[in-house]
RODO-2510 file (C-alpha; in nm, 4 decimals, decimal comma):
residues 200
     n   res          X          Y          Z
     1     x    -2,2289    -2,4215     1,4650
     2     x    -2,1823    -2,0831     1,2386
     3     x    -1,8477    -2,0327     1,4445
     4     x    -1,6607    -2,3821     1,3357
     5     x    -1,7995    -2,3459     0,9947
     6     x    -1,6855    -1,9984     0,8859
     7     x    -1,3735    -1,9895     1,1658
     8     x    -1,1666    -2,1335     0,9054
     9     x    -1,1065    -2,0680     0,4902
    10     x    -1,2522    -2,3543     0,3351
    11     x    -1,3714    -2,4170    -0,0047
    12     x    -1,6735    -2,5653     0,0912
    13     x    -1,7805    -2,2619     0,2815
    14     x    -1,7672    -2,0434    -0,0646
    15     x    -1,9370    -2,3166    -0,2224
    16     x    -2,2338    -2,2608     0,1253
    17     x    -2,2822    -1,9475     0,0422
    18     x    -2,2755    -1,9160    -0,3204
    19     x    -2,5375    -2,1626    -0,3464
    20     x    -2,7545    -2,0061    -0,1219
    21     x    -2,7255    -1,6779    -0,3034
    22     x    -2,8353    -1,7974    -0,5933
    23     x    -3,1483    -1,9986    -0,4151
    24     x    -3,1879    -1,6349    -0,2265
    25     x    -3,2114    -1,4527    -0,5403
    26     x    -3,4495    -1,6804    -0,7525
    27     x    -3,6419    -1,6827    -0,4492
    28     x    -3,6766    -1,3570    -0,4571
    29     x    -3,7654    -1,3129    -0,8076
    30     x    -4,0443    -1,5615    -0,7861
    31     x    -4,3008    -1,2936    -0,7132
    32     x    -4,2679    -1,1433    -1,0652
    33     x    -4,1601    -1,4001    -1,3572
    34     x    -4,2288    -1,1120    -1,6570
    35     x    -3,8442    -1,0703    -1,6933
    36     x    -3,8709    -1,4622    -1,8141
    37     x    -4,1157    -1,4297    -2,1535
    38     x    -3,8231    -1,2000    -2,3085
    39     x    -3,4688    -1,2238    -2,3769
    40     x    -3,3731    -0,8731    -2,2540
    41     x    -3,5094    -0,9586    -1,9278
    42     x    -3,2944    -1,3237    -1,8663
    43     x    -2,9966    -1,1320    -1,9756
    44     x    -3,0628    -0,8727    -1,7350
    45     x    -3,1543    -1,0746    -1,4021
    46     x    -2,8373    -1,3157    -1,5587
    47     x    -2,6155    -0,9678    -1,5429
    48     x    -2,7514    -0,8986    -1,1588
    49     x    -2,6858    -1,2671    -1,0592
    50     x    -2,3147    -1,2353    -1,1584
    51     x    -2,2656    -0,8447    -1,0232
    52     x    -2,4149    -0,9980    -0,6550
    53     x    -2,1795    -1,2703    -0,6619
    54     x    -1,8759    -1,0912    -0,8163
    55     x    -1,9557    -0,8021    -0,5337
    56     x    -1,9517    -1,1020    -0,2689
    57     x    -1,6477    -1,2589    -0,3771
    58     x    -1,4988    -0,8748    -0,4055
    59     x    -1,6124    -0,8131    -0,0788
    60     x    -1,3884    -1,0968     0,0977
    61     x    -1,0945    -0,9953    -0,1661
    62     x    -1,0677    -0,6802    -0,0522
    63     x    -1,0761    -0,8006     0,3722
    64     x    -0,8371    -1,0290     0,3081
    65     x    -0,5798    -0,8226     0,1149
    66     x    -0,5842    -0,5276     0,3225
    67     x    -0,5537    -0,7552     0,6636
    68     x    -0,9321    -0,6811     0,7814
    69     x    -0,9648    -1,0184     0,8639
    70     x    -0,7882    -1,3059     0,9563
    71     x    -0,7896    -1,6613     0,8356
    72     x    -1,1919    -1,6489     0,8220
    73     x    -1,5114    -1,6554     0,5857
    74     x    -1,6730    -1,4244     0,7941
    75     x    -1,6848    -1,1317     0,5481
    76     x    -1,8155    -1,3488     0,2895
    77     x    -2,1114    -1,4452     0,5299
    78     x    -2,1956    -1,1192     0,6944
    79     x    -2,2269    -0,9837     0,3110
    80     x    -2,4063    -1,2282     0,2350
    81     x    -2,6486    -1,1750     0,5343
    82     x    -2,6879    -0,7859     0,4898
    83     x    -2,7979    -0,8494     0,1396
    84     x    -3,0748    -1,0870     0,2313
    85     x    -3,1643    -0,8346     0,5041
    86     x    -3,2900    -0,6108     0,2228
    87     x    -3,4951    -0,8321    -0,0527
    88     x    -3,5385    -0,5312    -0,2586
    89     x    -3,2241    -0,5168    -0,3980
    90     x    -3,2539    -0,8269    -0,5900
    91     x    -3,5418    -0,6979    -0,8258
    92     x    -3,3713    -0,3820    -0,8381
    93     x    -3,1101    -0,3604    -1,1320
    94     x    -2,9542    -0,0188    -1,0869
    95     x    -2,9271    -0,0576    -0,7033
    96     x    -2,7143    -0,3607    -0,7663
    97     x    -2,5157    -0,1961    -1,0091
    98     x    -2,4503     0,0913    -0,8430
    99     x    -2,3444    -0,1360    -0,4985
   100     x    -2,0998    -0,3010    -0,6979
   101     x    -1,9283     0,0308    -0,8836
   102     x    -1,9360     0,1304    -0,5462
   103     x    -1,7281    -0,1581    -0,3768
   104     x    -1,5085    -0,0981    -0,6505
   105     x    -1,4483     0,2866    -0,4858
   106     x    -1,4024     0,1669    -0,1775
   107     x    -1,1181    -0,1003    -0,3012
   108     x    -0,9320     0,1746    -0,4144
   109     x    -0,9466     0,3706    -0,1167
   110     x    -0,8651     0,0917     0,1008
   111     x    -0,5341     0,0279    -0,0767
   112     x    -0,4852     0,4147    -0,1209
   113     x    -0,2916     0,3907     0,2812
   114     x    -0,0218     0,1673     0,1103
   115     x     0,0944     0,5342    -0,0422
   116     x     0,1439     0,3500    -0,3772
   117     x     0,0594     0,5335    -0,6794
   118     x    -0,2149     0,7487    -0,4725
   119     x    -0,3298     0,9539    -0,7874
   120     x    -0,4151     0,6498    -0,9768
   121     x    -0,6152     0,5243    -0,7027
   122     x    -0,7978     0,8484    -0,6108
   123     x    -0,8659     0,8534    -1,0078
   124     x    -0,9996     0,5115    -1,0381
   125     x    -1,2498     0,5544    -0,6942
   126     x    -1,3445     0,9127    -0,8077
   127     x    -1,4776     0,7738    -1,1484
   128     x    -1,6257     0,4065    -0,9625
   129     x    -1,8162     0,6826    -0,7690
   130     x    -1,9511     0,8568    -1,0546
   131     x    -2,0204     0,5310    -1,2611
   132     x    -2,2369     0,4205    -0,9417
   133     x    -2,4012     0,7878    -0,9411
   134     x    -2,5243     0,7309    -1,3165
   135     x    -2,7315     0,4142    -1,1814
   136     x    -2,8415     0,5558    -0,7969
   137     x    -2,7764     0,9626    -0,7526
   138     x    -2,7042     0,9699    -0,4054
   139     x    -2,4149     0,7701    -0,4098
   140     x    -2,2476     1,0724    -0,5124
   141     x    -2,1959     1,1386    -0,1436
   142     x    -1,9702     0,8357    -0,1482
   143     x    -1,7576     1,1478    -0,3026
   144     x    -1,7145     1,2901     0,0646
   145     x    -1,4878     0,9655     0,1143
   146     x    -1,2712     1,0250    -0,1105
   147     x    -1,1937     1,3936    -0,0210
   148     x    -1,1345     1,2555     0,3750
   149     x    -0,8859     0,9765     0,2241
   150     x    -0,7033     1,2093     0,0577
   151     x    -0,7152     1,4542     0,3918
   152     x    -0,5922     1,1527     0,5956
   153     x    -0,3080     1,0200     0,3556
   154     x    -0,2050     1,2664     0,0367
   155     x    -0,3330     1,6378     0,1251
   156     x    -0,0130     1,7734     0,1308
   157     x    -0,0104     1,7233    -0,2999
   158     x    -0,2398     1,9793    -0,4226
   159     x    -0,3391     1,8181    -0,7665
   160     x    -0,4791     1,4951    -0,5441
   161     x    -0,7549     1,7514    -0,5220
   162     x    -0,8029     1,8313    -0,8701
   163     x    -0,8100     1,4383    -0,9531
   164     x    -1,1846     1,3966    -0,8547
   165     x    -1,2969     1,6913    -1,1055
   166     x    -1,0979     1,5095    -1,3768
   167     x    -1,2531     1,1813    -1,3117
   168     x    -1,5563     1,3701    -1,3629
   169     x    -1,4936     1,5011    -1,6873
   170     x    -1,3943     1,1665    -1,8060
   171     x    -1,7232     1,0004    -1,6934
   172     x    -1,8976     1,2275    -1,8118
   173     x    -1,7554     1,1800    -2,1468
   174     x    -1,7926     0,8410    -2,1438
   175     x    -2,1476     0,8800    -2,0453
   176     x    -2,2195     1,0718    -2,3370
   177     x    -2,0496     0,8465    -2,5624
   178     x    -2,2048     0,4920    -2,4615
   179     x    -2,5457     0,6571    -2,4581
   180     x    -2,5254     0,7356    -2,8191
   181     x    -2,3553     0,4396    -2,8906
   182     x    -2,6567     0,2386    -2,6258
   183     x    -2,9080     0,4168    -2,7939
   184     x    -2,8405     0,3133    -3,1278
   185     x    -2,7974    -0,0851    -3,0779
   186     x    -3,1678    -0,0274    -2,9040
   187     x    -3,2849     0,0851    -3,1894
   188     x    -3,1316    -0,0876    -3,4501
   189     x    -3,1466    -0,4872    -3,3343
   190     x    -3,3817    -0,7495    -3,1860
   191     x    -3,1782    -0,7735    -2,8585
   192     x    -3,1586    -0,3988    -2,8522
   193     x    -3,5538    -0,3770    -2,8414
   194     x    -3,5755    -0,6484    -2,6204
   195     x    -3,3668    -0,4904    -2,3655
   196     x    -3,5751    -0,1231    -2,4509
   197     x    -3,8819    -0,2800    -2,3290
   198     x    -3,7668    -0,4151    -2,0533
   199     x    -3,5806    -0,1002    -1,8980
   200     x    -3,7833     0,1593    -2,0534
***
């Protein structure tokens, strides 16, 4: 039954499991309905929604493109199926945001075997991996990934080392800069308050 379903690429098979990603997640939220009596909180669980289906549609993207799969909806549904394995993640905003910074890194690498523009793409997973890091620490260690692309693909260029450091000079600077900036619409509007309450 799952075989002549998801064998072929079919709109309605998107459709399938979009819907039941969204029943998944409200599902999952029914347990605690606090996030409901404020604004803040519907914007937030409305910002995880969209990250879990954006990762899921990201997910098949990147299977597809890079020739991981063939003519199938597979990817879409195993996704799909991991994330329901582990319920958690649904009431947990900076796990989702850091899985989907994280995809994002792993695009990047993907493509990086195409040889085309290589420093751009070690640049662009290096700082996905340090955005993801800012909302879950350990996926720093996504970092060792990058390091073995470049070993498998672009070592002989000794500044495809040096990339990674960069990237991390430039997240870090942009850290600094949209917590000040963060920090100051918290304090200074209704929504900003809203939102302090609910993460802090």
């Amino acid at each position: 039954m799952i075989t002549s379903i998801f064998s072929k690429s079919r709109p309605f098979n998107y459709i399938l499991v979009t819907v039941l990603m969204v029943c998944f997640f409200f599902v999952s939220e029914t347990h605690d309905t606090a996030w409901t009596n404020s604004s803040g909180g519907i914007i937030i669980k409305t910002g995880c929604l969209l990250l879990l289906l954006f990762a899921l549609f990201l997910t098949n993207f990147v299977t597809k493109r890079n020739g991981m799969s063939k003519d199938s909806t597979y990817p879409f549904l195993f996704y799909f199926v991991f994330l329901v394995f582990f319920p958690g993640l649904f009431s947990d905003p900076s796990l989702i945001a850091a899985n989907f910074f994280v995809l994002l890194a792993l695009r990047r690498l993907i493509s990086l075997q195409s040889l085309i523009t290589p420093k751009e793409k070690i640049f662009d997973a290096s700082l996905w991996i340090f955005a993801a890091a800012l909302f879950k620490f350990w996926c720093i260690l996504y970092l060792l990934i990058v390091f073995i692309s470049i070993i498998f693909h672009v070592s002989r260029d000794y500044r495809n080392w040096v990339i990674p450091f960069i990237a991390l000079l430039s997240a870090g600077t942009i850290f600094v800069l949209c917590s000040l900036l963060f920090r100051t619409a918290l304090d200074r509007t209704p929504l900003g308050r809203g939102l302090r309450r609910y993460l802090l």
